[in-house]
C-alpha positions in Angstrom: -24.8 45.1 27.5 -22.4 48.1 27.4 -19.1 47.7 28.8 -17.6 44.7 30.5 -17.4 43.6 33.6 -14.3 43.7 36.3 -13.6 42.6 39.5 -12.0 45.6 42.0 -8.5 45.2 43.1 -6.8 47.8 44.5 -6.8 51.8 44.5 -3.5 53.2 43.7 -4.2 56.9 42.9 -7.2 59.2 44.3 -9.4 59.1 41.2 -8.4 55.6 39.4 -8.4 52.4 40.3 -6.8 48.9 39.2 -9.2 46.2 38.3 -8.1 42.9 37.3 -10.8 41.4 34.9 -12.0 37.8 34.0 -8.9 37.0 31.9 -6.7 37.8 34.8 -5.5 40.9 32.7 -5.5 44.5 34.7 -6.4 47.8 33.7 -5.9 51.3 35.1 -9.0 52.9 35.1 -10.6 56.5 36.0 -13.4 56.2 38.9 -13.2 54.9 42.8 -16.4 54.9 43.6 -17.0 51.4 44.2 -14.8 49.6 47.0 -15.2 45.9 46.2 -17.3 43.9 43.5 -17.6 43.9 40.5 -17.7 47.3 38.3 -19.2 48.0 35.1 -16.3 49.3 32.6 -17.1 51.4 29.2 -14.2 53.6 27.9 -11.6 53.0 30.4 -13.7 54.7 33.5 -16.1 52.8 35.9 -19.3 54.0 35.7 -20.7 51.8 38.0 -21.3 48.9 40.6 -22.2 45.5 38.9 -24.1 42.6 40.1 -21.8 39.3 41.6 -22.9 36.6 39.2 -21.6 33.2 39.4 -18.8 33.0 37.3 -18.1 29.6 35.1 -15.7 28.8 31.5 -16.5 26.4 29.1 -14.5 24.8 27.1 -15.6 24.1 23.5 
């Protein structure tokens, strides 16, 4: 898979938007096309709407 995968926050600029990703860490981003969800990321720009997957940690 290309990318990761981020969760939509909030929009603070036309253009970009602030996504806060599975580690809890956020990122700035180019791209607002996508209101809610999850996004797919590759080289900090959104290029697109991502599937909601159940979401689970294991500890090893």
């Amino acid at each position: 898979m290309l990318g990761s995968r981020a969760r939509y926050q909030i929009i603070y600029y036309v253009g970009t938007t602030t996504v806060e990703h599975s580690d809890g860490t956020t990122s700035r981003l180019l791209g607002d096309s996508v209101q809610e969800g999850s996004v797919y990321i590759e080289n900090d720009r959104i290029t697109g709407q991502a599937p909601s997957l159940p979401n689970s940690e294991i500890e090893v």
